[in-house]
HTML snippet that shows the backbone in 3Dmol.js (N, CA, C, O; Angstrom):
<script src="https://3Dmol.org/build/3Dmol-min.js"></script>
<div id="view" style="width:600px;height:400px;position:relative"></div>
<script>
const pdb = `
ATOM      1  N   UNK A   1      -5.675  -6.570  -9.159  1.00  0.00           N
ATOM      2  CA  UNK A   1      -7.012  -6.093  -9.034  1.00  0.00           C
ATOM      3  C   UNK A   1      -6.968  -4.570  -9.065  1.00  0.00           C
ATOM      4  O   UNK A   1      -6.086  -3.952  -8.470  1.00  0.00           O
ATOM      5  N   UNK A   2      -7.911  -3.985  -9.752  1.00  0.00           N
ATOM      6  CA  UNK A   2      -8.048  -2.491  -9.712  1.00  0.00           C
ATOM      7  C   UNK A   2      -9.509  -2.216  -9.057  1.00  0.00           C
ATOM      8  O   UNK A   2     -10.548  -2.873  -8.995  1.00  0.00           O
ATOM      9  N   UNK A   3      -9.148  -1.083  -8.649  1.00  0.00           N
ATOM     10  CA  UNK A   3     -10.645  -0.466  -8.041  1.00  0.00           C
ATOM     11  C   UNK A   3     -10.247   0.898  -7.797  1.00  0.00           C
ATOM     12  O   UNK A   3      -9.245   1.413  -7.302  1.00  0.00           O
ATOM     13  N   UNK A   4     -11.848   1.543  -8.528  1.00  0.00           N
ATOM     14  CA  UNK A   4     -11.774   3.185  -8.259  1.00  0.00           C
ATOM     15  C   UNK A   4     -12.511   3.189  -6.847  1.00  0.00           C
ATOM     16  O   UNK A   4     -13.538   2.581  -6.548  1.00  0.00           O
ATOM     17  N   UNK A   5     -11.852   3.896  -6.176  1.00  0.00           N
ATOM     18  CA  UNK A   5     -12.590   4.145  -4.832  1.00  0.00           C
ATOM     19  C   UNK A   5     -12.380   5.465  -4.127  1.00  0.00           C
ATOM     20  O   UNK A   5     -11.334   6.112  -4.098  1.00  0.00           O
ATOM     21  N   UNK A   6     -13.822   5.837  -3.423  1.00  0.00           N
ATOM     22  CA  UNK A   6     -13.367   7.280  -2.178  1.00  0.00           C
ATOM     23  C   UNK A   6     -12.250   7.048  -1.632  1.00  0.00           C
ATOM     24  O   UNK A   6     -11.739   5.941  -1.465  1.00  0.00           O
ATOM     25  N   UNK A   7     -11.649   8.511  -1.206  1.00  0.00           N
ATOM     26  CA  UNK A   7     -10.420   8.562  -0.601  1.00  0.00           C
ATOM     27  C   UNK A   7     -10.791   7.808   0.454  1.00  0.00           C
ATOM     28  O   UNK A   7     -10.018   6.862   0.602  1.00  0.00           O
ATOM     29  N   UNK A   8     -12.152   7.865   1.692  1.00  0.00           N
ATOM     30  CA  UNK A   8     -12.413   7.261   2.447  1.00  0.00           C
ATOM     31  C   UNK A   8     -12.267   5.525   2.773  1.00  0.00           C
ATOM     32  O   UNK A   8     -12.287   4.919   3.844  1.00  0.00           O
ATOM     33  N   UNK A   9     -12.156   5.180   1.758  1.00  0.00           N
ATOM     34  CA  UNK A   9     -12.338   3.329   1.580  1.00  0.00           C
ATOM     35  C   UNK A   9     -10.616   3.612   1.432  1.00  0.00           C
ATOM     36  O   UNK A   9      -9.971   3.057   2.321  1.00  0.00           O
ATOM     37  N   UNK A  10      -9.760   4.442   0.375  1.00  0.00           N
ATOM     38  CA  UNK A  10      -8.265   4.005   0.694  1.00  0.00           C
ATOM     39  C   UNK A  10      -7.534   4.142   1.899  1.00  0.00           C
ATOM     40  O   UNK A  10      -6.646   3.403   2.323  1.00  0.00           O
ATOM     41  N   UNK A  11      -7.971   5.095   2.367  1.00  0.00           N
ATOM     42  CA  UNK A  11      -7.794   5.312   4.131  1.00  0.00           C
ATOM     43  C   UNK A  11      -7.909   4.116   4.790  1.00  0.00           C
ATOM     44  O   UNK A  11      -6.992   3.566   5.399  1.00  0.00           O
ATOM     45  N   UNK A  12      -9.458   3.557   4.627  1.00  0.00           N
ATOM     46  CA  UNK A  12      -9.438   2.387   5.877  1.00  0.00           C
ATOM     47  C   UNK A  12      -8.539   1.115   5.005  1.00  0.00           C
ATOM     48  O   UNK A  12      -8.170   0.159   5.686  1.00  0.00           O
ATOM     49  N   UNK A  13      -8.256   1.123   3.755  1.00  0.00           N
ATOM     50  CA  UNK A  13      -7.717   0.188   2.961  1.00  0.00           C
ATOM     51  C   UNK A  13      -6.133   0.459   4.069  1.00  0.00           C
ATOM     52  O   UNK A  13      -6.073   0.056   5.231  1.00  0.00           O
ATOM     53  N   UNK A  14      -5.270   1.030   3.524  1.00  0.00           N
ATOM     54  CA  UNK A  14      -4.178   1.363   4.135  1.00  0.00           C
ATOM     55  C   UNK A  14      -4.159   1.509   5.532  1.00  0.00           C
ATOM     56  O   UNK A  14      -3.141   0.882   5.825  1.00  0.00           O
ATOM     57  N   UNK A  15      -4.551   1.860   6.400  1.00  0.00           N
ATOM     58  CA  UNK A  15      -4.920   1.854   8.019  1.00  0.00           C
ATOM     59  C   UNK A  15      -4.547   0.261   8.167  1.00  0.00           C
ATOM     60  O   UNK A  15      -3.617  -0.371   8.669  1.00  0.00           O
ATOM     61  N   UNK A  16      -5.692  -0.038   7.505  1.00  0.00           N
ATOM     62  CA  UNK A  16      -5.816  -1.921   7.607  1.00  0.00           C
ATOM     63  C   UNK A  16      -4.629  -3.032   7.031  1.00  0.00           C
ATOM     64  O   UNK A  16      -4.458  -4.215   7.327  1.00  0.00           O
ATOM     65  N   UNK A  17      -4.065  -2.349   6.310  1.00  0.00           N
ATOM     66  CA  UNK A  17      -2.872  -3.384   5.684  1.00  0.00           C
ATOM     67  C   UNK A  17      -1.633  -2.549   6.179  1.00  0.00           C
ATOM     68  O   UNK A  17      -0.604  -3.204   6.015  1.00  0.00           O
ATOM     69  N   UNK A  18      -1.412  -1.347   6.718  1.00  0.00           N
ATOM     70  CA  UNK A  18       0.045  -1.412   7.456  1.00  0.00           C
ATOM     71  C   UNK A  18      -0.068  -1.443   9.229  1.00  0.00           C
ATOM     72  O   UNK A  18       0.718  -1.018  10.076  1.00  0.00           O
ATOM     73  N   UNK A  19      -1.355  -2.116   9.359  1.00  0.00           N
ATOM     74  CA  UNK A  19      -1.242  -2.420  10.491  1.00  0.00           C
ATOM     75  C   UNK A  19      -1.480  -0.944  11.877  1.00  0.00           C
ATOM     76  O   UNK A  19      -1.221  -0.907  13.080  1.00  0.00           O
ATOM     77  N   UNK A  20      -1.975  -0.107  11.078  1.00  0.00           N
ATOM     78  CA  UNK A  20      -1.820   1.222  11.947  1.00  0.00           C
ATOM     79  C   UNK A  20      -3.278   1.277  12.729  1.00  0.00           C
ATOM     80  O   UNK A  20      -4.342   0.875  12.258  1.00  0.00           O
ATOM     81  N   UNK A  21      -3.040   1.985  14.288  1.00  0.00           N
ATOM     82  CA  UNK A  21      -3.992   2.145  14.788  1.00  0.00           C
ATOM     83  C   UNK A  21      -5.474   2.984  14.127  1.00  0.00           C
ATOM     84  O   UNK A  21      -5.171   3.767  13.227  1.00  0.00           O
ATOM     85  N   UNK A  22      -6.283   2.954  14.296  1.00  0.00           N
ATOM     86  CA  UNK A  22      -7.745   4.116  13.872  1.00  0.00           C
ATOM     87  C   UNK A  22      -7.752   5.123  13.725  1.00  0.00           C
ATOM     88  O   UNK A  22      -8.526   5.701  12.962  1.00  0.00           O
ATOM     89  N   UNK A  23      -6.786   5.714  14.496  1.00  0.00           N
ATOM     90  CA  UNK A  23      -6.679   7.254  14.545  1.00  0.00           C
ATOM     91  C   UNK A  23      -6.322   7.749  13.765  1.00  0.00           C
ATOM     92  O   UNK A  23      -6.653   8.905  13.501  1.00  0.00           O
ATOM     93  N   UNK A  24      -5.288   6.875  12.918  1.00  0.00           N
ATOM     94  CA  UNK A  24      -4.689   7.349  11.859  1.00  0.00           C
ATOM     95  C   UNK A  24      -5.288   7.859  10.932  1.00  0.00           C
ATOM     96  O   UNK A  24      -5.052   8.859  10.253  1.00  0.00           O
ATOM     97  N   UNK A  25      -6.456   6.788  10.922  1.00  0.00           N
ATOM     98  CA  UNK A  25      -7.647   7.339   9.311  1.00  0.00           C
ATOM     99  C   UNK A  25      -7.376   8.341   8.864  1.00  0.00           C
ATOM    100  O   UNK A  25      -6.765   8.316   7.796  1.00  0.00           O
ATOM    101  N   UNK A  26      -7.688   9.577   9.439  1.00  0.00           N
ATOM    102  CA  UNK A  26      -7.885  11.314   9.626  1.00  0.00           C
ATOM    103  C   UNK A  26      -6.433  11.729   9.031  1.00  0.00           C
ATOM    104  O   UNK A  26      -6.221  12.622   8.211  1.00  0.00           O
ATOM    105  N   UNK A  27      -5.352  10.749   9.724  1.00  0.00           N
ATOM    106  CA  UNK A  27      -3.830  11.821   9.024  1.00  0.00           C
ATOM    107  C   UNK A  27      -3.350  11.707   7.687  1.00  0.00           C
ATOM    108  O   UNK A  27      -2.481  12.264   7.016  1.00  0.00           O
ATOM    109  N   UNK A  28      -4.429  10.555   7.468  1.00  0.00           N
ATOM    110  CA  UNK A  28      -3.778  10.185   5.569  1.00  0.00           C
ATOM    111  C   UNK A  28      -4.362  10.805   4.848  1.00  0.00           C
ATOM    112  O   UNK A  28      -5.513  10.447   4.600  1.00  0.00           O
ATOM    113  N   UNK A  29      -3.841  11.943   4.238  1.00  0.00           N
ATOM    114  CA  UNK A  29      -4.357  12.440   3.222  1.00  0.00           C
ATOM    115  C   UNK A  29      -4.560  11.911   1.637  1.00  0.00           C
ATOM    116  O   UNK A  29      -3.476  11.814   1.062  1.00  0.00           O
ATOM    117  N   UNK A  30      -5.273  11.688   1.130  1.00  0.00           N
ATOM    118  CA  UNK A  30      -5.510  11.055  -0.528  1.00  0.00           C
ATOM    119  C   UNK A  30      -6.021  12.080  -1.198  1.00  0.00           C
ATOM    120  O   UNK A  30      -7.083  12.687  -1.060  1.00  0.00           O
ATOM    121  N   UNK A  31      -4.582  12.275  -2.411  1.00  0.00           N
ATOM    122  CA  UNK A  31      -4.781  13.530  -3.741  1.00  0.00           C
ATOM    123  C   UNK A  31      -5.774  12.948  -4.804  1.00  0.00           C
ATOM    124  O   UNK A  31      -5.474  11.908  -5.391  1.00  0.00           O
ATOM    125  N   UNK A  32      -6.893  13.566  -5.049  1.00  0.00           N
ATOM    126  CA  UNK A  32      -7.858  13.500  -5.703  1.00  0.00           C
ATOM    127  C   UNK A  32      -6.735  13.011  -7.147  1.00  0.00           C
ATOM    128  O   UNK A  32      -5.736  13.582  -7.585  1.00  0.00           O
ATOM    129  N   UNK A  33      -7.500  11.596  -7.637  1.00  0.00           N
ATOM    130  CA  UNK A  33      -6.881  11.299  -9.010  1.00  0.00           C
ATOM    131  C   UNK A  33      -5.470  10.809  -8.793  1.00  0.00           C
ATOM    132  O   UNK A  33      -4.585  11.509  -9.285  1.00  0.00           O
ATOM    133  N   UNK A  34      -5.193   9.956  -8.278  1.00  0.00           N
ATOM    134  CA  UNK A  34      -3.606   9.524  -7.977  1.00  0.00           C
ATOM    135  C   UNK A  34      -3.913   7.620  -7.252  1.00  0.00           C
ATOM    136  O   UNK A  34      -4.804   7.003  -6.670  1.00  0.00           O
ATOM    137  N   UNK A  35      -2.747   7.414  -7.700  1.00  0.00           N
ATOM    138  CA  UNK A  35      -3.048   6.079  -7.612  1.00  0.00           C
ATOM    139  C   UNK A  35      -2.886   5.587  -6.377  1.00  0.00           C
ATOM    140  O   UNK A  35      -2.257   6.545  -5.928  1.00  0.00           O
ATOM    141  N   UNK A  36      -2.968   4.773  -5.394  1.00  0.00           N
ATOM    142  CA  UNK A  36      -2.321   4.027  -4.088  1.00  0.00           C
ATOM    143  C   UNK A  36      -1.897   2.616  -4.221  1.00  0.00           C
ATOM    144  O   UNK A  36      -2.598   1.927  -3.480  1.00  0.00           O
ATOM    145  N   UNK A  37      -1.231   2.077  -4.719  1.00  0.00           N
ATOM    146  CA  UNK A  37      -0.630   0.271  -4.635  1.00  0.00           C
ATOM    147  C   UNK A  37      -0.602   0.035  -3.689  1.00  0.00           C
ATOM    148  O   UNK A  37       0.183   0.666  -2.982  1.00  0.00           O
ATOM    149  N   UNK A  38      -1.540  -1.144  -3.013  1.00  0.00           N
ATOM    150  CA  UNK A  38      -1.151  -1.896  -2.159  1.00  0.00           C
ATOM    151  C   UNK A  38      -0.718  -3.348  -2.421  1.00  0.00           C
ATOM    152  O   UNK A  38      -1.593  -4.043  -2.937  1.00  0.00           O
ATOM    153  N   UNK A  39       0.546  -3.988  -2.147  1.00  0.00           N
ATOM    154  CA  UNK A  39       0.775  -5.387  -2.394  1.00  0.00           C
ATOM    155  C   UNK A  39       2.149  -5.943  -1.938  1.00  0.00           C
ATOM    156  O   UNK A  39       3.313  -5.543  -1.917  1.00  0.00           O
ATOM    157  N   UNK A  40       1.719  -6.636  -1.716  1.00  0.00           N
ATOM    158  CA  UNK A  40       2.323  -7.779  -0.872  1.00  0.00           C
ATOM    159  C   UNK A  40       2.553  -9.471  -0.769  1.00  0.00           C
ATOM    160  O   UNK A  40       2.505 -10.267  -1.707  1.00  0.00           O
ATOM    161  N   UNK A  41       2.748  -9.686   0.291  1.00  0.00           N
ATOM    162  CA  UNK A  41       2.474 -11.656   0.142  1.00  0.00           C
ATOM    163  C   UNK A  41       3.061 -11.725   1.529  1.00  0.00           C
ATOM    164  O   UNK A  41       3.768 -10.962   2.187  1.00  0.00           O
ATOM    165  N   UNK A  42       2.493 -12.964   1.751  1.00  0.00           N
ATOM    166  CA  UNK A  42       3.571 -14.107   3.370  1.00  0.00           C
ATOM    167  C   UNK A  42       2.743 -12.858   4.589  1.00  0.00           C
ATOM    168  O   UNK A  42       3.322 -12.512   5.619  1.00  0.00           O
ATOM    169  N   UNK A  43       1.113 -12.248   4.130  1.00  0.00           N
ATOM    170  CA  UNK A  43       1.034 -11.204   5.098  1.00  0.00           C
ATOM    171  C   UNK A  43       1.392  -9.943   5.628  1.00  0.00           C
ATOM    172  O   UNK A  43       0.878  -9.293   6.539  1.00  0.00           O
ATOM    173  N   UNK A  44       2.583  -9.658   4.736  1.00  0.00           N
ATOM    174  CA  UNK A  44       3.142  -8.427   4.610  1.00  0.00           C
ATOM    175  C   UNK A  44       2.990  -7.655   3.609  1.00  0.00           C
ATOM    176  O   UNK A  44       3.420  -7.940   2.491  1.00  0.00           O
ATOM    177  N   UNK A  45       2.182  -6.284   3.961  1.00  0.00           N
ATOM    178  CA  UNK A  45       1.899  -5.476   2.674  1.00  0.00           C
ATOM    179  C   UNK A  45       3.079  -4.284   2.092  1.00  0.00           C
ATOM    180  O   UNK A  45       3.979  -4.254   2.931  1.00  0.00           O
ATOM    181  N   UNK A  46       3.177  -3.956   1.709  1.00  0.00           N
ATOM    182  CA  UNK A  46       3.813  -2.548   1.025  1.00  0.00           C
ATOM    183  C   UNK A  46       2.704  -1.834   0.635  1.00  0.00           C
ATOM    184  O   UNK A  46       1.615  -2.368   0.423  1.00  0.00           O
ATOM    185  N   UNK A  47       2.976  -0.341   0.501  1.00  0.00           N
ATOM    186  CA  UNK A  47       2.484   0.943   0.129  1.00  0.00           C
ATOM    187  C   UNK A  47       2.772   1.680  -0.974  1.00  0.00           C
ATOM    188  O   UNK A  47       3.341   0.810  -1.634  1.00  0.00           O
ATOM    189  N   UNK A  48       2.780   2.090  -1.260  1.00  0.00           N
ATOM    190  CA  UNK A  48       2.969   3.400  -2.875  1.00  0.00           C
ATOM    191  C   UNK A  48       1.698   4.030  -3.109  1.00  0.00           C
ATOM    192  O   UNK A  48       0.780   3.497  -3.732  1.00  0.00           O
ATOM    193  N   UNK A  49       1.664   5.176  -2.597  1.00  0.00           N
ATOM    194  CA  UNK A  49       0.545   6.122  -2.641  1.00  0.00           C
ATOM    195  C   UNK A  49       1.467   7.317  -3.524  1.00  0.00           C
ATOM    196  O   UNK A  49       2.684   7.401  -3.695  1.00  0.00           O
ATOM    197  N   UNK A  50       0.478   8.077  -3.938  1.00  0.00           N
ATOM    198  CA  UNK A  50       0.700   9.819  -4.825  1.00  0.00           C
ATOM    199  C   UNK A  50       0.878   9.670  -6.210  1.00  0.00           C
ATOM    200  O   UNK A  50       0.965  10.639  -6.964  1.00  0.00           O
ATOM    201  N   UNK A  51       0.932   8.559  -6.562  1.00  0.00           N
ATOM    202  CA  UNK A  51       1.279   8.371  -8.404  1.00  0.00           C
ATOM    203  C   UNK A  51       0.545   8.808  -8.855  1.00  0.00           C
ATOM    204  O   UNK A  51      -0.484   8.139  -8.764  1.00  0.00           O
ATOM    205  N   UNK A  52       0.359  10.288  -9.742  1.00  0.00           N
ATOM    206  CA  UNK A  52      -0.964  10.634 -10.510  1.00  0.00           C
ATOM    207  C   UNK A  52      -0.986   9.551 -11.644  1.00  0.00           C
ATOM    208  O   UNK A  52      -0.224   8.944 -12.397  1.00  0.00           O
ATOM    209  N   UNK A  53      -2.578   9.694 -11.254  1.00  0.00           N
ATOM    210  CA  UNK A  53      -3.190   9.098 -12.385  1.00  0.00           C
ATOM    211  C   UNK A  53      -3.278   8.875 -14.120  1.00  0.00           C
ATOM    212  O   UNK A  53      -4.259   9.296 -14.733  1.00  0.00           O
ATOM    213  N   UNK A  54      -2.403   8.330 -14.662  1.00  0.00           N
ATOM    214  CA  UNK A  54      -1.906   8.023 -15.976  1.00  0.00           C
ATOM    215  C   UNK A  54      -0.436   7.848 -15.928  1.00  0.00           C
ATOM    216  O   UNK A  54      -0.068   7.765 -17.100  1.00  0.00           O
ATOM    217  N   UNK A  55       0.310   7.779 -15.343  1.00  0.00           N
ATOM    218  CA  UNK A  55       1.375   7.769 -14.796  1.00  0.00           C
ATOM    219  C   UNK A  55       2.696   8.494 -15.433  1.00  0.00           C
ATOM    220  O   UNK A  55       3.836   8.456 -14.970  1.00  0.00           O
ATOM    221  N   UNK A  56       2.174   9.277 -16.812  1.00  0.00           N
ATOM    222  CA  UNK A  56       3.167   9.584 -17.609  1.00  0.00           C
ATOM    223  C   UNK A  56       4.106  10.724 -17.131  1.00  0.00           C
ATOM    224  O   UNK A  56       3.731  11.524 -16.274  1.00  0.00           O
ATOM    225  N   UNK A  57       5.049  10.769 -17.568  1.00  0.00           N
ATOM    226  CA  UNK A  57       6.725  11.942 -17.383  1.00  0.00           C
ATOM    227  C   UNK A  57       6.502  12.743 -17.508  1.00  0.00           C
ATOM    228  O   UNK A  57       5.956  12.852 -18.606  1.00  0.00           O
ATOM    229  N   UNK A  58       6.594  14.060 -16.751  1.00  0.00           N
ATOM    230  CA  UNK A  58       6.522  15.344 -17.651  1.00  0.00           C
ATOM    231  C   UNK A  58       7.854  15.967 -17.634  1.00  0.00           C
ATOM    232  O   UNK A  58       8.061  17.001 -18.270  1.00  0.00           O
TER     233      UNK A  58
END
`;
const viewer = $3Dmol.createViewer("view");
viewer.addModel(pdb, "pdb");
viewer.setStyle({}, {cartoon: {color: "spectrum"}});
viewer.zoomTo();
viewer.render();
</script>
């Protein structure tokens, strides 16, 4: 599944799938234009945040 979303919605996205308290919201920073993966299975997620967007080598 893809979705463009405010940094705000990936915040509570990630908060919510690694299990981190509320407070956290505020310390995650999200770089305008960069990707975040979240995925997982069996209830356990993984993370990969900062991939700019198009993903190519320079």
């Amino acid at each position: 599944m893809l979705a463009v979303a405010e940094p705000d919605v990936v915040r509570a996205l990630t908060v919510h799938a690694i299990g981190a308290p509320p407070q956290v919201f505020w310390r995650i920073d999200v770089q305008p234009l960069t990707i975040t993966e979240l995925s997982g299975r069996n209830g356990r997620w993984n993370l990969r945040s900062g991939r700019p967007l198009g993903g190519g080598s320079h």
